[in-house]
C-alpha angles and dihedrals in degrees: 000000000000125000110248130216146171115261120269102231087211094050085051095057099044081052095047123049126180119227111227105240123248114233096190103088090202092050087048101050094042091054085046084059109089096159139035087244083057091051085047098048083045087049090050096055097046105045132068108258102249091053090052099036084049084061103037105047133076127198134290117348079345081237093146094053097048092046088054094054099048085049087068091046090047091069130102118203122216109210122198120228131236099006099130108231099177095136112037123193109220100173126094136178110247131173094004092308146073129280120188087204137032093249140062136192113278117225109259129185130224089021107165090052090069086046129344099236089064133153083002092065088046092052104049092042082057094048090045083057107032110239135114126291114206112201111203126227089237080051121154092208111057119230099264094058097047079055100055086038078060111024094159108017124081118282126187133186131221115216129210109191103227132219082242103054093198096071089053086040086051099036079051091059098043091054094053093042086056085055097250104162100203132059122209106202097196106213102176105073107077088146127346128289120237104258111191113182077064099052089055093040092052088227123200154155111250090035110255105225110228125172078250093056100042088045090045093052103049095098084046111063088135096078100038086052080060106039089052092048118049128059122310116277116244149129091290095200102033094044090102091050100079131237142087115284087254092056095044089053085048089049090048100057102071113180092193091059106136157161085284105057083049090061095043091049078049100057090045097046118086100192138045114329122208144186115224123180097040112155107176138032098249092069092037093061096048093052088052094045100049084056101254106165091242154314137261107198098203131147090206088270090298089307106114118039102012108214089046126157108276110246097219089054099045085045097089096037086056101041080047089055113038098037123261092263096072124092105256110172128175135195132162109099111018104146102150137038096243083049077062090044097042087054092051096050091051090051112280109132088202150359143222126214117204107158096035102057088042086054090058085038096054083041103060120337114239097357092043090057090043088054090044086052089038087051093049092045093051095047095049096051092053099047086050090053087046096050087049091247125146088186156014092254092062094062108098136162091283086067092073141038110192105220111226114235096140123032144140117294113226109248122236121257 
């Protein structure tokens, strides 16, 4: 039997501790969020239905991107013992400069509507970090202000390749004049993918008002404060350019694009050129190849051919092919830090987050990109100590075992 006592008030409070309360409520609810999904179920809350559903479809059944994500999930790690890992080094070289993580912002389109402060919070969150911004071509934010939003810090720019050349010639010569050092040249878009979500939600920009959409922003005043109150949203660096939002789309979505428009971007562009959009190793060889600086194998986060190859999966079959010196890079499902380690261990050379930084974004603007970045660090680092690894040069293939859930079936002979 155990002696009992009466409880020592002193020995109580050294047991018990009170946590001061927090009286910002987006402080609080970003320190609530220990995951990307927690930031997701904070953005849906707190945005209207048609912005976050914006973010969070794909096109068609959204088949491709959740088949991206379960790929992630379908991995096993293989940790070495007793390989002390107490300092790791996150950081990498990619594209001729330094990153401080394995991961940079992916380029996304429409962003303040998601949240007004937009690319710019992005930005500065990137800079803060110290990790690549990508400023998309259907940016909210023009290409001077993310600059400004980024002065020092690394800053690339996604290309369409419009119907009218001229605009991409013109949008190519603005970038490097703002000093971005990288190039995406997007290659699967040839016309737009069949995004549901958006077709039921009648989305539009600017935002079309429906009984559905006033009823379903009610509990959401927040964001119409800001969206009546801040700039107007457009295409920042198209809005010179001429045209209604639905033109310009139009405009942005070329069928003929070709090996040859890629030559021609290439001779205009003075820094690092890379392919974005690749989805098999034929094409994957002849980029490399031809010299372009790198490759990014991506399906448009599941936004564009539904159905399409997973990136994860095609990742080894690639690096195998084309030689692990080249710059293989990969983005469409990272949701999780050990999803960003998995993919350096099987070859990338870096990654490129797009829904998880909207999701902070969504959450809670500038603070919320800076705790999606924070969440990703954190769990990076852990799963790098826990593999036994001291950097990112020690991950190899043996790290990981890709679990087959889909996969070919033989064909009959």
């Amino acid at each position: 039997m155990a002696k009992r006592q009466l409880p020592n008030p002193s020995e109580l409070l050294e047991l018990m501790q009170f946590k001061k309360p927090e009286l910002d409520g987006r402080k609080r609810r970003l320190e609530g969020a220990l995951t990307i999904y927690d930031l997701r179920t904070i953005a849906k809350r707190r945005t209207p239905k048609a912005a976050f559903d914006y973010t969070d479809g794909a096109a068609e059944g959204e088949l491709s991107l959740s088949r991206a994500r379960q790929a992630f999930e379908d991995i096993e790690f293989h940790p070495d013992i007793l390989r002390p890992a107490a300092d790791v080094d996150m950081s990498t070289e990619i594209l001729g400069g330094p990153s401080a993580l394995p991961f940079g912002i992916a380029p996304t389109g429409f962003t303040r509507l998601m949240q007004t402060e937009g690319e710019s919070a992005g930005a500065a969150a990137a800079a803060a970090a110290g990790i690549p911004f990508t400023l998309s071509t259907l940016g909210t934010t023009s290409i001077e202000d993310v600059k400004k939003a980024n002065p020092d810090g690394r800053n690339w720019f996604q290309l369409y390749v419009m119907r009218d050349r001229e605009i991409s010639y013109g949008l190519v010569k603005r970038a490097a004049e703002a000093g971005f050092d990288t190039l995406q040249f997007t290659v699967d878009t040839p016309v737009a993918g069949a995004r549901l979500r958006d077709k039921r939600n009648g989305f539009a920009i600017p935002p079309q008002l429906t009984v559905g959409t006033i009823v379903n922003a009610i509990p959401r005043p927040w964001w119409w404060i800001d969206f009546l109150t801040t700039p107007k949203l457009e295409f920042a660096s198209l809005s010179t350019t001429g045209g209604t939002v639905g033109e310009l789309l139009n405009s942005a979505m070329d069928p003929t694009i070709s090996y040859d428009d890629l030559d021609i971007i290439r001779s205009m562009w003075p820094g690092k050129l890379v392919v974005k959009g690749v989805q098999n190793i034929e094409d994957s060889k002849r980029l490399i190849d031809q010299g372009v600086d790198g490759i990014i194998l991506s399906n448009h986060g599941g936004r564009q051919l539904d159905r399409a190859p997973i990136p994860f999966h095609l990742l080894p079959a690639v690096v195998r092919e084309v030689g692990k010196d080249a710059t293989v890079m990969i983005d469409t499902g990272i949701m999780n830090g050990a999803d960003i380690v998995a993919s350096i261990a099987m070859g990338a050379k870096f990654t490129l987050i797009g829904r998880a930084y909207l999701y902070g974004l969504m959450a809670g603007g500038r603070q919320g990109v800076d705790r999606t970045i924070s969440i990703l660090r954190t769990e990076i680092e852990r799963t790098m100590k826990l593999l036994g690894v001291s950097s990112l040069d020690e991950l190899e293939p043996r790290h990981v075992t890709q679990l087959a859930r889909l996969g070919p079936r033989p064909l009959e002979v």
